[in-house]
Biopython code that builds the backbone (N, CA, C, O; Angstrom):
import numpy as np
from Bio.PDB.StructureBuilder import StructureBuilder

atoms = [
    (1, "UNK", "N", (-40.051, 16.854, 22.769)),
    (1, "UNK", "CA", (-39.889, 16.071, 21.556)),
    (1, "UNK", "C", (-39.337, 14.695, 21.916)),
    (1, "UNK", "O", (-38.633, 14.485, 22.903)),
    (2, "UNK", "N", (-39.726, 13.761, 21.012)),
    (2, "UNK", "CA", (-38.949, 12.158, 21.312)),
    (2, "UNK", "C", (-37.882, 12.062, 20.525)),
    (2, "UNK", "O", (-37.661, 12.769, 19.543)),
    (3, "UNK", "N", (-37.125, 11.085, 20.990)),
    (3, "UNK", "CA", (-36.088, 10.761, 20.379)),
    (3, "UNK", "C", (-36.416, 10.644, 18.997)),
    (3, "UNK", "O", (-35.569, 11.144, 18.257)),
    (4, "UNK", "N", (-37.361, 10.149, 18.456)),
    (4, "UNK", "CA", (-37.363, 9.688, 16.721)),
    (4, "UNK", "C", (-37.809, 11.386, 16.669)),
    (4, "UNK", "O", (-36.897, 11.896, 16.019)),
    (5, "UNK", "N", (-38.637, 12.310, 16.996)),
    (5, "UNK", "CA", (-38.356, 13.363, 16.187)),
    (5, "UNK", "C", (-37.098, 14.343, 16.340)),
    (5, "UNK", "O", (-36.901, 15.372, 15.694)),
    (6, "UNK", "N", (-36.247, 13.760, 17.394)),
    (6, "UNK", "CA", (-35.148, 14.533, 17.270)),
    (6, "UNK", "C", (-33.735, 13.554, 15.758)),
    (6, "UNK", "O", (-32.780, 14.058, 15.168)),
    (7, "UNK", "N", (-34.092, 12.657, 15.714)),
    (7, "UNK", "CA", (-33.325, 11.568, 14.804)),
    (7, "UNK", "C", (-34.510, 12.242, 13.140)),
    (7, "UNK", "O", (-33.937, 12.548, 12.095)),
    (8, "UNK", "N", (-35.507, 12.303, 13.219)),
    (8, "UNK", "CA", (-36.009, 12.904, 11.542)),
    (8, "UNK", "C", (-35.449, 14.536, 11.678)),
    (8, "UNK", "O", (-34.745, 14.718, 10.685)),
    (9, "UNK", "N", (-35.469, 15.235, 12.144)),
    (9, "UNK", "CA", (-34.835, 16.381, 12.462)),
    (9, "UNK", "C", (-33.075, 16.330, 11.889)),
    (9, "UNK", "O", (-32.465, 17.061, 11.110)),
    (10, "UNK", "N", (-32.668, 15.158, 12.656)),
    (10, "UNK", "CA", (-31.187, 15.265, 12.363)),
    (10, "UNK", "C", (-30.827, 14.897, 10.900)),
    (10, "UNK", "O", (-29.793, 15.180, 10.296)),
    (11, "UNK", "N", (-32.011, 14.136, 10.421)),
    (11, "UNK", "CA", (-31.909, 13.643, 9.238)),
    (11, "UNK", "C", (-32.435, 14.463, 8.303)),
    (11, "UNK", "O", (-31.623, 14.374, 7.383)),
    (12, "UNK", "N", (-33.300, 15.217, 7.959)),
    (12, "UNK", "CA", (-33.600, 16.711, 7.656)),
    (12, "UNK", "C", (-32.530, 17.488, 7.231)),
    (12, "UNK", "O", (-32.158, 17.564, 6.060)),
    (13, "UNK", "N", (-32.002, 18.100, 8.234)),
    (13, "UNK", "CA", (-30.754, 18.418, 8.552)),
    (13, "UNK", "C", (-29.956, 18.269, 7.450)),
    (13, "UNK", "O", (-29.721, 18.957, 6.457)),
    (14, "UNK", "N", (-29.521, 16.989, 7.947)),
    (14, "UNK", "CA", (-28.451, 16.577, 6.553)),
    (14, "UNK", "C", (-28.969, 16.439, 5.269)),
    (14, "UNK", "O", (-28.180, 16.693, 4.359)),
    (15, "UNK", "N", (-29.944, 16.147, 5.007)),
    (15, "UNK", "CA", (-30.180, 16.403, 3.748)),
    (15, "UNK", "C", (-30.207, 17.552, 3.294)),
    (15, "UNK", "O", (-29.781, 17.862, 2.181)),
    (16, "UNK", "N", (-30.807, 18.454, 4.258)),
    (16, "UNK", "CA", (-30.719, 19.871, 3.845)),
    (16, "UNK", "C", (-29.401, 20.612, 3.580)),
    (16, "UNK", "O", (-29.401, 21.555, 2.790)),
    (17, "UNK", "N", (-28.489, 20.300, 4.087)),
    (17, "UNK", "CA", (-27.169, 20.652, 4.014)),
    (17, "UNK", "C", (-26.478, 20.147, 3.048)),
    (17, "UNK", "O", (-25.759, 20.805, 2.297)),
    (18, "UNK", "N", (-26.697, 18.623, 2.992)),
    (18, "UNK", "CA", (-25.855, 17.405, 1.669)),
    (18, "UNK", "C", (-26.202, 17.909, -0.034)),
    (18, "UNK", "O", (-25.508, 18.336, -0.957)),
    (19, "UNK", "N", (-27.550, 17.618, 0.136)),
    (19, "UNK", "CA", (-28.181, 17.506, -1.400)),
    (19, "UNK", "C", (-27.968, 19.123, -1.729)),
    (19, "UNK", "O", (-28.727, 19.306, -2.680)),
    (20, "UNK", "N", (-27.299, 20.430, -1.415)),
    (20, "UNK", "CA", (-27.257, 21.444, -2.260)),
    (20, "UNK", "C", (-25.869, 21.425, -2.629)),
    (20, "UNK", "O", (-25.325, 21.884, -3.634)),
    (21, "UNK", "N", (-25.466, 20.908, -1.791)),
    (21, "UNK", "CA", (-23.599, 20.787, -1.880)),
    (21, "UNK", "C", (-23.503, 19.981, -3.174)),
    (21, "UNK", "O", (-22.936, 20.402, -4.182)),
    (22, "UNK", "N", (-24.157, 18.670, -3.061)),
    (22, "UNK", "CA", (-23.696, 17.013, -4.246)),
    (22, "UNK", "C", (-24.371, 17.185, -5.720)),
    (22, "UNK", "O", (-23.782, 16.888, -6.759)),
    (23, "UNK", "N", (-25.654, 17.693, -5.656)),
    (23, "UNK", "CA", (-26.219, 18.009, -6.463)),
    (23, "UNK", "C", (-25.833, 18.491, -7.770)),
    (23, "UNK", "O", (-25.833, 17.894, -8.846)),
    (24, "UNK", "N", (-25.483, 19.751, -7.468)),
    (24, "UNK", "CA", (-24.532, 20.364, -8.980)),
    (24, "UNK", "C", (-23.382, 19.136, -9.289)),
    (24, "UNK", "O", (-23.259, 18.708, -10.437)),
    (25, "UNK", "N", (-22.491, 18.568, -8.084)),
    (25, "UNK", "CA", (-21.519, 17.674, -8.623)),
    (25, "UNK", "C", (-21.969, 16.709, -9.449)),
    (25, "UNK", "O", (-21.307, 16.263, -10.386)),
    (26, "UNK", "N", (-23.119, 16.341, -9.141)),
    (26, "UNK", "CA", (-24.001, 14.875, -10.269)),
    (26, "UNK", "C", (-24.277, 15.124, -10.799)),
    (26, "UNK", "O", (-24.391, 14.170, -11.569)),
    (27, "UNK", "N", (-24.827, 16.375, -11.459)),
    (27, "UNK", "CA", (-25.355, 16.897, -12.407)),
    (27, "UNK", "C", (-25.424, 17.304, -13.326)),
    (27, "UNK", "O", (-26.275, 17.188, -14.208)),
    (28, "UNK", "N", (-24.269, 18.010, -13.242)),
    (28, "UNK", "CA", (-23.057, 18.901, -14.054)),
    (28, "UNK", "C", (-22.158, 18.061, -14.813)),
    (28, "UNK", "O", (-21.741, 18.478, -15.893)),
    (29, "UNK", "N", (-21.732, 16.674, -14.279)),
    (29, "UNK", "CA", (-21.026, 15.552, -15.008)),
    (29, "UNK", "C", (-19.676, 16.504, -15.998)),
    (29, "UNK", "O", (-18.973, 17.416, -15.563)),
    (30, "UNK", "N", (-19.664, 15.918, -17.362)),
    (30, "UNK", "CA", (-17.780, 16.736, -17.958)),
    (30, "UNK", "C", (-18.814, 18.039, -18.560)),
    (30, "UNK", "O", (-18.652, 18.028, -19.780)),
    (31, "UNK", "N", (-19.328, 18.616, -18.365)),
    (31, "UNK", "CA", (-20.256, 19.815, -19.631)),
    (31, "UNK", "C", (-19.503, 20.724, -18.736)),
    (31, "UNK", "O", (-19.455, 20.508, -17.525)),
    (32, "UNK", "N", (-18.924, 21.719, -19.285)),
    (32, "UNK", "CA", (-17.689, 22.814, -19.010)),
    (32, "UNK", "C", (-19.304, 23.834, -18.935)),
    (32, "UNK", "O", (-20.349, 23.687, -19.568)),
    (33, "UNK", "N", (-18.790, 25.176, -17.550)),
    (33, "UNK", "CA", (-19.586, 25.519, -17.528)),
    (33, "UNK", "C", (-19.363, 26.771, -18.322)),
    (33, "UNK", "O", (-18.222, 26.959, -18.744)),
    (34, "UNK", "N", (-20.588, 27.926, -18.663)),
    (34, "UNK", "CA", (-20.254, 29.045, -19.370)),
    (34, "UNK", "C", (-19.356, 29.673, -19.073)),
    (34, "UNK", "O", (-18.950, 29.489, -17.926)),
    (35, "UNK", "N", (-18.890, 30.323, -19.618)),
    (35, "UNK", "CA", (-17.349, 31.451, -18.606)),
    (35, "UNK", "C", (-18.037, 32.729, -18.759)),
    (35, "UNK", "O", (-17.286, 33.529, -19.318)),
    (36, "UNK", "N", (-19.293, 33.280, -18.450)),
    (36, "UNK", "CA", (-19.158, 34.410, -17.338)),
    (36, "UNK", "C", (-19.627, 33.453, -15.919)),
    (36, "UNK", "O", (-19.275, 33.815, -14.796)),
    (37, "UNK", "N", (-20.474, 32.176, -16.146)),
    (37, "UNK", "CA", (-20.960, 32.094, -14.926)),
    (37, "UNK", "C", (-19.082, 30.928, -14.380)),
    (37, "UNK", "O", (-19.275, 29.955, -13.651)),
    (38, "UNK", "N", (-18.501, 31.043, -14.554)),
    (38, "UNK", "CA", (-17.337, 30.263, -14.118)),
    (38, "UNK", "C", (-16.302, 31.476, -13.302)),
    (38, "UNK", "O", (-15.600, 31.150, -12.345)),
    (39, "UNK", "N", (-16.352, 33.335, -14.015)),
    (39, "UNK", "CA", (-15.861, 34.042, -13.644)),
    (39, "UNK", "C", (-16.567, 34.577, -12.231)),
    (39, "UNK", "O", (-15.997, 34.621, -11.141)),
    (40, "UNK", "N", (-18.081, 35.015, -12.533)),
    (40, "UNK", "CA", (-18.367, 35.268, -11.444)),
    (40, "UNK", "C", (-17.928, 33.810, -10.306)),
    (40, "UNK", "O", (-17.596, 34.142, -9.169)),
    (41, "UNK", "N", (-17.934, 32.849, -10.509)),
    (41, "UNK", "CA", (-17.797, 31.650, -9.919)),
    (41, "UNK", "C", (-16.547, 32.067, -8.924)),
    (41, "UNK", "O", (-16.381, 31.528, -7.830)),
    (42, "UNK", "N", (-15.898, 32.851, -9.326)),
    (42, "UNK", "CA", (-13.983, 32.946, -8.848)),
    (42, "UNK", "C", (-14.633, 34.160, -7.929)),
    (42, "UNK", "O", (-14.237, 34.340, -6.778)),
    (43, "UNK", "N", (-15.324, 34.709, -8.332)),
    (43, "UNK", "CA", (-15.544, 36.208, -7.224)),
    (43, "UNK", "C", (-15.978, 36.018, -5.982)),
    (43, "UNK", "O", (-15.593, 36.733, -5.057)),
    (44, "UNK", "N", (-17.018, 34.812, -5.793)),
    (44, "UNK", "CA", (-17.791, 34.683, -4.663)),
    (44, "UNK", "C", (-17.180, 34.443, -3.255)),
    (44, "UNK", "O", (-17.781, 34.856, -2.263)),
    (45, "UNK", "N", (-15.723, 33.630, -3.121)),
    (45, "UNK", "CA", (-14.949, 34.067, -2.069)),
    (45, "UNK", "C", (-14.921, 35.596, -1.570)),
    (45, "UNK", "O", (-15.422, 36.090, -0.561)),
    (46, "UNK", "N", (-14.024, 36.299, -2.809)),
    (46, "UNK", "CA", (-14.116, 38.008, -2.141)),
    (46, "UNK", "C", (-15.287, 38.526, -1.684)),
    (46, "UNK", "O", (-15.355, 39.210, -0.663)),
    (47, "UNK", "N", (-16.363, 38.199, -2.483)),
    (47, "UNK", "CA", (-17.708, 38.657, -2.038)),
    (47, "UNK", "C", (-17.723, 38.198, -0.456)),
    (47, "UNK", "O", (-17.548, 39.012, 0.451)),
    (48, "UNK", "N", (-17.956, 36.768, -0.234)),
    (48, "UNK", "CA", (-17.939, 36.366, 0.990)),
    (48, "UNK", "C", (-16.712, 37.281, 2.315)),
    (48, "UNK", "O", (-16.920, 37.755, 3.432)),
    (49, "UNK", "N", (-15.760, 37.195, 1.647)),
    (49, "UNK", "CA", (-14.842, 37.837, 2.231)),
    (49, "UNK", "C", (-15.187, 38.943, 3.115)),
    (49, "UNK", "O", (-15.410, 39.077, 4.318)),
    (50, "UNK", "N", (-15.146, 39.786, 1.938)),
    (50, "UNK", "CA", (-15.848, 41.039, 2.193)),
    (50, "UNK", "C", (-17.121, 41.582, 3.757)),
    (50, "UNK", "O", (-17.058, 42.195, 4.823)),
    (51, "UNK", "N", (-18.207, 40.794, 2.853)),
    (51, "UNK", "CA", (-19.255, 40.335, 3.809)),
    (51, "UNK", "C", (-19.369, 39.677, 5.396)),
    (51, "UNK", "O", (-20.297, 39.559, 6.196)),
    (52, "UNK", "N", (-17.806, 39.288, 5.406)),
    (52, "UNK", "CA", (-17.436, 38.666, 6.901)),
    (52, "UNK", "C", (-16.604, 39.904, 7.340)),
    (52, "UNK", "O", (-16.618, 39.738, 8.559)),
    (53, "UNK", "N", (-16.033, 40.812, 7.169)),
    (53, "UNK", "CA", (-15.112, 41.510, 7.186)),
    (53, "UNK", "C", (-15.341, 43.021, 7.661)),
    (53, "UNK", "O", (-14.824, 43.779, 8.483)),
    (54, "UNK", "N", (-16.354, 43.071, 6.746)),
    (54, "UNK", "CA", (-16.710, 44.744, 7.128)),
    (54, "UNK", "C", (-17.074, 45.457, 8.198)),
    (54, "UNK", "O", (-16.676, 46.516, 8.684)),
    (55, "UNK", "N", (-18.384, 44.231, 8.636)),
    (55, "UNK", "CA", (-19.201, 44.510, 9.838)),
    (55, "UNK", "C", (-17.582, 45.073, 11.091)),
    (55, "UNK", "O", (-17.278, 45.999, 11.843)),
    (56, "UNK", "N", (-17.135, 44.045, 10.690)),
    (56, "UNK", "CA", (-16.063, 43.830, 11.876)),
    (56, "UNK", "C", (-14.811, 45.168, 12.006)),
    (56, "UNK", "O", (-14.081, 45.494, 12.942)),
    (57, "UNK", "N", (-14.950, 45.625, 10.849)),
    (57, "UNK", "CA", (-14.181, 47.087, 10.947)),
    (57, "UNK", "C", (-15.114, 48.283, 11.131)),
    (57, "UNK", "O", (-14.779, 49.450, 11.335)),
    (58, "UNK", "N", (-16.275, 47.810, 11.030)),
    (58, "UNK", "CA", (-17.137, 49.227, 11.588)),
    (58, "UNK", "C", (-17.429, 48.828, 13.374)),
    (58, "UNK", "O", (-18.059, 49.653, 14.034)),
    (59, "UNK", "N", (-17.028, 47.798, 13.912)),
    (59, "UNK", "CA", (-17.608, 47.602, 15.106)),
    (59, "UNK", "C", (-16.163, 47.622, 15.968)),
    (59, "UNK", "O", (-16.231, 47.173, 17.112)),
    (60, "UNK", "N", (-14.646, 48.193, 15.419)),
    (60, "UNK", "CA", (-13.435, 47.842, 16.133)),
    (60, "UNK", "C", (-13.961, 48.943, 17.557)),
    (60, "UNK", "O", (-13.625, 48.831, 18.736)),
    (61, "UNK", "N", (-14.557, 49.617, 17.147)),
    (61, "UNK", "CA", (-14.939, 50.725, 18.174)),
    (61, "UNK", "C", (-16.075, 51.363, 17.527)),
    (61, "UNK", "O", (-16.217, 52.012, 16.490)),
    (62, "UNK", "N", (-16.865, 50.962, 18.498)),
    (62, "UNK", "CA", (-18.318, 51.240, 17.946)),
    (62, "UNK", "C", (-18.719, 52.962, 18.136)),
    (62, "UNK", "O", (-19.474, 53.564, 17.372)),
    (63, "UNK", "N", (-17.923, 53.654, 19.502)),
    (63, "UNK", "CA", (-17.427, 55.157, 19.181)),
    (63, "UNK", "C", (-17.290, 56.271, 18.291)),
    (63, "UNK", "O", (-17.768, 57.355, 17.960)),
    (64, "UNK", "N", (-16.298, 55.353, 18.058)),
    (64, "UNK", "CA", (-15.393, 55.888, 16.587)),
    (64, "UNK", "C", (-15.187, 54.933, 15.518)),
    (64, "UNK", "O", (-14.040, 54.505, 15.386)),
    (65, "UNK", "N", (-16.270, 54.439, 14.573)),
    (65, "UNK", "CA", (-15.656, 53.498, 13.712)),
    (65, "UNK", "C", (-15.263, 54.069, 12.612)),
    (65, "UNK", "O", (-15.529, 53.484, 11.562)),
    (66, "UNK", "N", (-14.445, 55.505, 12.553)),
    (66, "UNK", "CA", (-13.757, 55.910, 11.677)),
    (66, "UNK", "C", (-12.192, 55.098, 11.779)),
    (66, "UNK", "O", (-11.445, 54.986, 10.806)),
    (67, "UNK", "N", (-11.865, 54.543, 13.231)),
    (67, "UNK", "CA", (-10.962, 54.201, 13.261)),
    (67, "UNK", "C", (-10.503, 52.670, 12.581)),
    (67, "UNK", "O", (-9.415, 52.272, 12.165)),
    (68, "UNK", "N", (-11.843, 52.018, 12.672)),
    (68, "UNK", "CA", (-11.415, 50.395, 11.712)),
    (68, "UNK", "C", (-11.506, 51.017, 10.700)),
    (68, "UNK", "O", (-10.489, 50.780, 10.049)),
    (69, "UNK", "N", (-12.307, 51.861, 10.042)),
    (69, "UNK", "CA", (-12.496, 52.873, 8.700)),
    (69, "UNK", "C", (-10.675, 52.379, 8.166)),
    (69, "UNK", "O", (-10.210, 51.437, 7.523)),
    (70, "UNK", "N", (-10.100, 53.574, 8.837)),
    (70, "UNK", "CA", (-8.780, 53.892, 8.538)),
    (70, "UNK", "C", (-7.716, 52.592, 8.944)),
    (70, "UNK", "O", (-6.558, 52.590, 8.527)),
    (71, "UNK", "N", (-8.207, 51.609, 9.718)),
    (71, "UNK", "CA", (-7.431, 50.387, 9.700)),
    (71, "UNK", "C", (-7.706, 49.672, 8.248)),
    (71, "UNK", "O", (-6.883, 49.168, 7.484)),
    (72, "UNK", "N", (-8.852, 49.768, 8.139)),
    (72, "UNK", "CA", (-8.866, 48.916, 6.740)),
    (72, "UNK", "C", (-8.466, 49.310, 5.700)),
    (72, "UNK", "O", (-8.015, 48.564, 4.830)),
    (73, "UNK", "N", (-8.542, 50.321, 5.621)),
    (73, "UNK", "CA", (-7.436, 51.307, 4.543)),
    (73, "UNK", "C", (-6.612, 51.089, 4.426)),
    (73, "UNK", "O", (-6.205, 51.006, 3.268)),
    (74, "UNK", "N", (-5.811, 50.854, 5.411)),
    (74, "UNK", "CA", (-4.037, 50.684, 6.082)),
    (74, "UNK", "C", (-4.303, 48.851, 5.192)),
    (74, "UNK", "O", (-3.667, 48.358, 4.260)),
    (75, "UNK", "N", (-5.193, 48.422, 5.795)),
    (75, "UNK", "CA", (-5.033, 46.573, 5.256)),
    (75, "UNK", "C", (-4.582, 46.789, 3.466)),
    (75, "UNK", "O", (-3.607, 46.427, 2.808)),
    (76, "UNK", "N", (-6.038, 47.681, 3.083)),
    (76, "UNK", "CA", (-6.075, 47.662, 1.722)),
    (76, "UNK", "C", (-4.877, 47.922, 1.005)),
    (76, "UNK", "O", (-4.496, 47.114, 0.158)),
    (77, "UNK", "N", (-4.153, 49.101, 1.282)),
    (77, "UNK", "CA", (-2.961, 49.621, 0.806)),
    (77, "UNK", "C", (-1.649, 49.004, 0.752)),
    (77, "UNK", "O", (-0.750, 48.983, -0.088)),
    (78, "UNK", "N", (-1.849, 48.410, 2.137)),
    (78, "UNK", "CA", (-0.120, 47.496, 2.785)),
    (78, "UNK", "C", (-0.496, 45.903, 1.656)),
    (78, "UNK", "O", (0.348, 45.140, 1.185)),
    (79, "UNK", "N", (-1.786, 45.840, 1.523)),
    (79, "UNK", "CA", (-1.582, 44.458, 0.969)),
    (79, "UNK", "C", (-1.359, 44.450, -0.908)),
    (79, "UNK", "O", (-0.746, 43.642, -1.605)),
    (80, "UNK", "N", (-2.004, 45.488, -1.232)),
    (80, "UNK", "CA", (-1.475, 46.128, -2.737)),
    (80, "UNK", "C", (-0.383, 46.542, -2.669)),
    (80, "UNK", "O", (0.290, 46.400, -3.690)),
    (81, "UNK", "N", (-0.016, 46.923, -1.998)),
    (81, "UNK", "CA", (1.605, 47.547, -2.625)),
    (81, "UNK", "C", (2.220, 46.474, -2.451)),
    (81, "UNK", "O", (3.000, 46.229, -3.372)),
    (82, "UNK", "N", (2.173, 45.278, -1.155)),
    (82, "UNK", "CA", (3.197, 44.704, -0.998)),
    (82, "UNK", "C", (2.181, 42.883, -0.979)),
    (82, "UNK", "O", (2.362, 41.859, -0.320)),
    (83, "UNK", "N", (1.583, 43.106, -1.605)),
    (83, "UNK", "CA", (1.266, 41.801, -1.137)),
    (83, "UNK", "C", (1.691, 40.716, -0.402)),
    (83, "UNK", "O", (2.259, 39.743, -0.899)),
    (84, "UNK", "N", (1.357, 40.894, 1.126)),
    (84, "UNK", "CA", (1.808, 40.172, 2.230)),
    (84, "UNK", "C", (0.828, 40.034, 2.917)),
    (84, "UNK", "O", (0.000, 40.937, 2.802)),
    (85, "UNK", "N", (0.573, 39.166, 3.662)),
    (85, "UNK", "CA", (-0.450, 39.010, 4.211)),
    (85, "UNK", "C", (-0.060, 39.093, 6.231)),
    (85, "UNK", "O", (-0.842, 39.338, 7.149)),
    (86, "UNK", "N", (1.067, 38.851, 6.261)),
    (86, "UNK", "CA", (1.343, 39.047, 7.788)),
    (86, "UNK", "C", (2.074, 40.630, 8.079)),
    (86, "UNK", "O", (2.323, 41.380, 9.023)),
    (87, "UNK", "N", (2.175, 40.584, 7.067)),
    (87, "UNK", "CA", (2.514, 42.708, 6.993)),
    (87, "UNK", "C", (1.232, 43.426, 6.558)),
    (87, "UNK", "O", (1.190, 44.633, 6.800)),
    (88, "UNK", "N", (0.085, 42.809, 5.897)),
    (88, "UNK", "CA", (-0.739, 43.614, 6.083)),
    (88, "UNK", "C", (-1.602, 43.640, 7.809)),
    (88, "UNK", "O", (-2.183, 44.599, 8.318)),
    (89, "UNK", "N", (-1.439, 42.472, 8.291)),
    (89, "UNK", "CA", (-2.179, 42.381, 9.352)),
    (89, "UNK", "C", (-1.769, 42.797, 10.418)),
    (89, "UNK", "O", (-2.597, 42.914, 11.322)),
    (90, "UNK", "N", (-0.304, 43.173, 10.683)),
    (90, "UNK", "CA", (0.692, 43.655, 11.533)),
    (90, "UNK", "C", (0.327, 45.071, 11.055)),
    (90, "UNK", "O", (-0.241, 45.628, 11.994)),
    (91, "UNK", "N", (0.398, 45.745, 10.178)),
    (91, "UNK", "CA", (0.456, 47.048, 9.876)),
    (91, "UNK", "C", (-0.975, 47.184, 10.381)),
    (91, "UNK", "O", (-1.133, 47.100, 11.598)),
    (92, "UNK", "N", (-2.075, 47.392, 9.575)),
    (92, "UNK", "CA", (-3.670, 47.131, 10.092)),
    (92, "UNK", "C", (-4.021, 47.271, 11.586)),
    (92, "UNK", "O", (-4.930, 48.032, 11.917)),
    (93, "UNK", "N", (-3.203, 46.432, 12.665)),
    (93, "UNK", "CA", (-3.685, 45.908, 14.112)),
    (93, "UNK", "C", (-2.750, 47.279, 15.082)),
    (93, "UNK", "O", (-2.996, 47.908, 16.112)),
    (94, "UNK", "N", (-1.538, 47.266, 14.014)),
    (94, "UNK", "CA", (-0.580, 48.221, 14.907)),
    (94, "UNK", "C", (-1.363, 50.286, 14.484)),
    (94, "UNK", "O", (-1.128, 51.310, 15.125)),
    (95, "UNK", "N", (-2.137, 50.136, 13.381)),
    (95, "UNK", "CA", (-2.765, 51.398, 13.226)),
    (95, "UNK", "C", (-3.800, 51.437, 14.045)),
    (95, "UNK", "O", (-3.941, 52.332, 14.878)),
    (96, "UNK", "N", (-4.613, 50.472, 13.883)),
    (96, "UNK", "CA", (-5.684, 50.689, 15.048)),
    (96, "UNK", "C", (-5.463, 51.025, 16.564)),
    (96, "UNK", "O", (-5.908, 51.970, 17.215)),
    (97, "UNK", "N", (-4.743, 50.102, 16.901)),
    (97, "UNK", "CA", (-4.136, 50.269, 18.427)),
    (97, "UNK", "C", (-3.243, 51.785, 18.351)),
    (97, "UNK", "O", (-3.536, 52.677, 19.148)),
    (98, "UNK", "N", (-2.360, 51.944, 17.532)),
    (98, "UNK", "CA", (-2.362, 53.631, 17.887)),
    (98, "UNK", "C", (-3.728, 54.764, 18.156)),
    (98, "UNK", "O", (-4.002, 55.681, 18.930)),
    (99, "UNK", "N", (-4.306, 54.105, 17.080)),
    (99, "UNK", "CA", (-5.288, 55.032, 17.042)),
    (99, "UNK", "C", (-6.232, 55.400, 17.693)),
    (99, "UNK", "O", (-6.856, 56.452, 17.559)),
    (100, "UNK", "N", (-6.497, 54.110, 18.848)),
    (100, "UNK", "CA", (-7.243, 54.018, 20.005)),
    (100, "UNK", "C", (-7.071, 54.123, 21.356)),
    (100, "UNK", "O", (-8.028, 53.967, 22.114)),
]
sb = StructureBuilder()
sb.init_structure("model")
sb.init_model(0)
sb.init_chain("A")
sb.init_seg("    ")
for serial, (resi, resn, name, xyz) in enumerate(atoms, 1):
    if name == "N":
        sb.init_residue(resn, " ", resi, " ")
    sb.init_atom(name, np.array(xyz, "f"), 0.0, 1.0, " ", f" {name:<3s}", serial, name[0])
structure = sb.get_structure()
C-alpha cells in the first residue's frame, strides 16, 4: 500500500470512530430523552461490565472453572453486604488462591 492509502485509511478510521460518538451529541440538542430509553441508558455500563468479566472467571482455571465460579460469588456477596470495592477484591483473589 502507499502512503496516501495508508493516510485515507487513517482517515476512514476516524471518521468511523468520531461521527458515532458526536452525532447523537448534535442531534439530540436540549429535547430530554424518553425515560425508559434514559434508564436502560444507566444499565449499559453493568451490561458491559458484566460482558468483560465473566469470560475471565470461567477461564481463572480453565480445569476447574468452578473455582472463578465460586470466586465470583465471594465478589458478589462481599460487595452487597459490604459495599467495598477493595474488600471485595481482596476477599475474591484470596478465595481463589485458596482454592487453587
Amino acid at each position: 500500500m502507499t502512503s496516501r492509502a495508508y493516510v485515507l485509511l487513517l482517515c476512514g478510521m476516524m471518521l468511523g470512530t468520531y461521527l458515532p460518538r458526536t452525532l447523537p451529541l448534535l442531534l439530540s440538542g436540549e429535547r430530554p430523552l424518553p425515560m425508559w430509553l434514559e434508564r436502560w441508558l444507566k444499565l449499559v455500563p453493568y451490561g458491559a461490565l458484566g460482558a468483560l468479566i465473566f469470560p475471565g472467571i470461567l477461564l481463572v482455571d480453565p480445569e476447574h472453572p468452578w473455582i472463578g465460579m465460586v470466586g465470583g460469588l465471594v465478589a458478589v456477596l462481599v460487595s452487597w453486604k459490604w459495599n467495598n470495592l477493595v474488600l471485595t477484591i481482596v476477599m475474591a483473589f484470596a478465595v481463589v488462591t485458596i482454592l487453587r
